[in-house]
N, C-alpha and C positions, 0 to 999 in steps of 0.2 A: 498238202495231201488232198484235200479238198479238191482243189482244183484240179487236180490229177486225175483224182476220182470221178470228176464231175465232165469234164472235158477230154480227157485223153485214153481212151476208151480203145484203141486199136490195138491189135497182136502186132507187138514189136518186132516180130520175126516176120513180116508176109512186105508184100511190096504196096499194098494199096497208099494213097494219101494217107489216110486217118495211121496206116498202121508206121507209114514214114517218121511223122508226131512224134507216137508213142516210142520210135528207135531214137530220134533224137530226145525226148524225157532220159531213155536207160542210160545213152552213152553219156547224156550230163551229170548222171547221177554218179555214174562208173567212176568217170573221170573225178567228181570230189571224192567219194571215198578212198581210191587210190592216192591222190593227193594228199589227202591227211595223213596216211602212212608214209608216206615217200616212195608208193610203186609205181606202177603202171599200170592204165586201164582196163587193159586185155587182160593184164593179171587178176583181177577181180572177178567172183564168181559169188552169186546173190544168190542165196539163201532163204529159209524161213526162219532162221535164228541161229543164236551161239551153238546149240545143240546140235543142228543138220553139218553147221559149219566145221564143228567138232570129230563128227560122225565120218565125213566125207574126207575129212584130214585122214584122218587114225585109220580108217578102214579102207579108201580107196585108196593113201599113200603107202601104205603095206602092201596091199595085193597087187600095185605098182610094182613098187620094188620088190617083191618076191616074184613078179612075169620078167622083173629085167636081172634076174639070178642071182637077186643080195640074197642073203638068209633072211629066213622067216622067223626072224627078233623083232619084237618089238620096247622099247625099254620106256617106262612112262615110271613120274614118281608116284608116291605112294600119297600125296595131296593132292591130288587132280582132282577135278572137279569129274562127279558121274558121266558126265558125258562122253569124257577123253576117256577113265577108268572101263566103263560098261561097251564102250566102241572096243576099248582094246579087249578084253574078257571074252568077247563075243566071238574073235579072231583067235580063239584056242579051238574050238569048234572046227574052225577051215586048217588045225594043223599047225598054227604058229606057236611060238612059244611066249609068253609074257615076262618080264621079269619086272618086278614093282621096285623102285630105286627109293633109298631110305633118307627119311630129313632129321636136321638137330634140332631141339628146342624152340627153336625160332619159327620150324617149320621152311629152312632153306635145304634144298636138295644139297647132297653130300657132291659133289665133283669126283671126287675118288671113287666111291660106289660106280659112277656113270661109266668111269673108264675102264672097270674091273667089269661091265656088265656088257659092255663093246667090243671089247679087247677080242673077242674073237670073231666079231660081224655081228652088225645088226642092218635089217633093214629101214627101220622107222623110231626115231627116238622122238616124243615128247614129252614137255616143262613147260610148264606155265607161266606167262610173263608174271604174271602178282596170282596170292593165294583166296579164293571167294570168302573163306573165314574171319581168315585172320590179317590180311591184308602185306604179308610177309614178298618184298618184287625178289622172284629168283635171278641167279647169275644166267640170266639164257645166252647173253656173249658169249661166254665161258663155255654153256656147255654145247651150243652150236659150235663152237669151234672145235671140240669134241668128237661131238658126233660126224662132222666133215670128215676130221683123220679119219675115223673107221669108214668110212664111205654108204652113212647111214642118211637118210632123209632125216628133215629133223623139224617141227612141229611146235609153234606156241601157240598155246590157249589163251589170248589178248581180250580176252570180253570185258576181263575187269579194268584196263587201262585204255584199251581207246576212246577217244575223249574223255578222260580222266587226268594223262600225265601223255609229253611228249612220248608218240612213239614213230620209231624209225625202221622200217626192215629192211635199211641198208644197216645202219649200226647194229643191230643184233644179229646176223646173219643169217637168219631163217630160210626154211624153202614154204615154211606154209605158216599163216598166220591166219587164226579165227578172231571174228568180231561179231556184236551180236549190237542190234540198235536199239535197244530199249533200255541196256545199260547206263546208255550215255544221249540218257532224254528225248529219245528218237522213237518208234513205229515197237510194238510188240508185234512178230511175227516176221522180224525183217533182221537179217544178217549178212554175213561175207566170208568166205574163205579168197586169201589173198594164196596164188601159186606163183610161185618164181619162175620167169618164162625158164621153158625148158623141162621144167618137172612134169612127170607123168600123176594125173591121179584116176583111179576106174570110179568110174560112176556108183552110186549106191543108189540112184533113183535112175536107173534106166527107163526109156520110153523115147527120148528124142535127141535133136542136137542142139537144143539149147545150150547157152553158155560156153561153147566152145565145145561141145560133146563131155561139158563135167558136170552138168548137174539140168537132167530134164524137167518139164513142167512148165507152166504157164508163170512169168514173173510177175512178182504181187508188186506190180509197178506204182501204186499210192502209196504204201509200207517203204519202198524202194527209198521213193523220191522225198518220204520223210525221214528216212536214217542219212540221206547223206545231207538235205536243209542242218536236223540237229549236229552233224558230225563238222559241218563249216561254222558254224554258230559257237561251238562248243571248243575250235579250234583259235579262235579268239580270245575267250574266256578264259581258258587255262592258265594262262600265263599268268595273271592274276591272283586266279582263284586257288591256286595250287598251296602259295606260300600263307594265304588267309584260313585254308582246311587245316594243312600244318599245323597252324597254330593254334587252332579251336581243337585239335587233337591231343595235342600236349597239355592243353589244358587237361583234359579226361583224365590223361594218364596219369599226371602231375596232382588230380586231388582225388581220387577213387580210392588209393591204398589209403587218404588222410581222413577219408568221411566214413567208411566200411572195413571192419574187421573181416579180415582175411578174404582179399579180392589176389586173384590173381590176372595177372595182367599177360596176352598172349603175342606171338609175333614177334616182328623183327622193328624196336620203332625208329631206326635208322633210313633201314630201305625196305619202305613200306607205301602204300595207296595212303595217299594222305588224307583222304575223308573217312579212312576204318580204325575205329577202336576195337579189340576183342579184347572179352576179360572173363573171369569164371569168379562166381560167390560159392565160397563154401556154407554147408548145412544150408542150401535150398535149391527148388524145383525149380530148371530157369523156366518152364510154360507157364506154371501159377505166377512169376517174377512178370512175365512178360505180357501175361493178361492184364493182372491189375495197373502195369505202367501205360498200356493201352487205355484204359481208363479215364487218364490221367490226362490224354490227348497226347501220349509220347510213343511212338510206332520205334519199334526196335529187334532184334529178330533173337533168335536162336539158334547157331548151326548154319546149315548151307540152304540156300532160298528154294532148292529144289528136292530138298529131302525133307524136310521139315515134320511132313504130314507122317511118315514112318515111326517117326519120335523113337529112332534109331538114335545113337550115342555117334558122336561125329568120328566119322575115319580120320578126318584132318587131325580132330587134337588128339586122338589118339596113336595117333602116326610121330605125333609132337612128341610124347610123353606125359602129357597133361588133361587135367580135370574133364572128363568129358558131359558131366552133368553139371547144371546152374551157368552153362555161359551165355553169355549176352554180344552179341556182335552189333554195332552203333556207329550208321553209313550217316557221313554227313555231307550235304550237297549244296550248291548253287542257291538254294531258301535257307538254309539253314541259318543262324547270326548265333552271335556272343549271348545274348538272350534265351535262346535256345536251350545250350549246353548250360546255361547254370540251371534252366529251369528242371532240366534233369539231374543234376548235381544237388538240385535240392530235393527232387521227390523220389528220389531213388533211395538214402540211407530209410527211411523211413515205410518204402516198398520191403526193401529187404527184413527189416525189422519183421514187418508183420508175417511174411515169409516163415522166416525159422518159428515164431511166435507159432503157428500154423504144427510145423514139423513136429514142435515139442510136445504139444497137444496130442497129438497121432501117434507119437512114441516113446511119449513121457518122457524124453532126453534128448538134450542134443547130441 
């Protein structure tokens, strides 16, 4: 990025020398990030993050398919992450209809629901490869293949697993897939919507023909060229690092119900992101939980990373069926070691303690 920043300095779009450079920076950059997914580089279309990427899926591939005379459906589930959620919400306005598809327990979209909510056209369906909470991977094979029968566009929300877990959008059959590069150790302000040649999307940021006429503006070519260095970097890693998260995961899972009265544990932990724990404590605030573990030197969150500030009760786990106060979501990464996790395993029953300790005080009961 540096050097990007510091030397490559030309409008990739013009003819001069300097701006020829900076074409050759994009197309290298194009080129690895389509690589890691297993697309193609023209199919690649840069971004300022998961959110734009989100944005331009849901909202320019509806009003696609509604100029090319699909119906004006869009079917998204009901754990999306706001972006995919607030993009499609927004397209009630322009006349479309929304339907929100329902999940079990685990937080996996129902398959049945998807095809009862199809069955008579839709234009745009999106699911999420893995859920931002609770770490639950949905069936997107399944319901891509879905959405195809009805002759719907069909959309994953990929932030949470590129570079995270092999992803492929030959094997899931997608026509649009988001990525976002700060997920996966890379640039804040730097993302990707991947289109499947052939797919139409309208622009949400008109002004020029950057990108192939899908998304105008000047490319944050430093941003760029560091999401797709982390996304080659991280494309090595994996393979490793996958079955080591695994199992610093099951650690959590395997001693949280043994060290804490009444934890509930969230998600699918089968087929799931294998660096996320979600869990929920009963009789406590998870923000005062989550302060004082910060304290502690342990960073651990609550809920979804872009809602936080609301101190809104999660749609996700409420969509689950489940706790939506005291949960705790615990991403573990590439730093992360065996030391770590106990050192949370040890200061966490004793967080919680003081917690309710706290509650009983303020309400004379638990």
């Amino acid at each position: 990025m540096t050097r990007v920043a510091r030397d490559v300095f030309g409008d990739p779009s013009r003819l001069y020398g300097a701006a020829r450079v900076a074409r050759i920076e994009l197309d290298r950059a194009r080129a690895a990030v389509a690589s890691v997914i297993g697309g193609r580089p023209e199919e690649i279309v840069f971004t300022s993050g998961g959110t734009e990427s989100c944005n331009l899926a849901v909202i320019g591939g509806a009003r696609a398919a509604r100029a090319a005379r699909k119906p004006a459906r869009v079917v998204v589930s009901a754990v999306e992450h706001t972006a995919v959620l607030e993009a499609a919400r927004s397209l009630e306005q322009d006349g479309f209809e929304v339907v929100l598809g329902p999940v079990d327990a685990a937080g996996r979209v129902s398959l049945d629901a998807l095809r009862e909510a199809v069955a008579d056209g839709a234009g745009l369906v999106s699911i999420q490869h893995a859920n931002q909470e609770v770490g639950t991977i949905q069936p997107v094979a399944d319901a891509a293949a879905i959405a195809r029968e009805a002759g719907a566009l069909f959309h994953t929300d990929a932030c949470m697993t590129v570079g995270h877990v092999p992803v492929s959008v030959g094997e899931l059959g997608v026509d649009l897939l988001s990525a976002s590069a700060h997920k996966s150790y890379g640039t804040k302000g730097a993302g990707a919507l991947w289109v499947r040649r052939g797919v139409r999307v309208r622009p949400t940021l008109p002004g020029d023909d950057r990108e192939r006429n899908r998304r105008s503006g000047m490319e944050n070519l430093p941003a760029i060229a560091g999401m797709a260095a982390a996304l080659e970097a991280r494309a090595g890693e994996i393979v490793d690092e996958v079955p080591r998260l695994r199992a610093l995961a099951a650690r959590l899972r395997e001693e949280l119900p043994r060290r804490i009265d009444d934890v509930v544990l969230h998600g699918d932990p089968e087929e799931s992101l294998p660096g996320m724990v979600a869990f929920s404590v009963l009789y406590v605030e998870g923000e005062t939980m989550l302060l004082l573990l910060d304290q502690k030197g342990i960073a651990v969150h609550s809920g979804s990373s872009c809602t936080s500030s609301t101190q809104e009760p999660s749609h996700v786990l409420a969509a689950m069926g489940a706790m939506t106060h005291g949960s705790v979501r615990v991403s573990l990464g590439r730093e992360t070691t065996e030391a770590d996790v106990e050192y949370f395993l040890d200061e966490l029953p004793g967080v919680v303690a003081q917690v309710r300790a706290l509650g009983e005080q303020q309400t004379g009961t638990r």
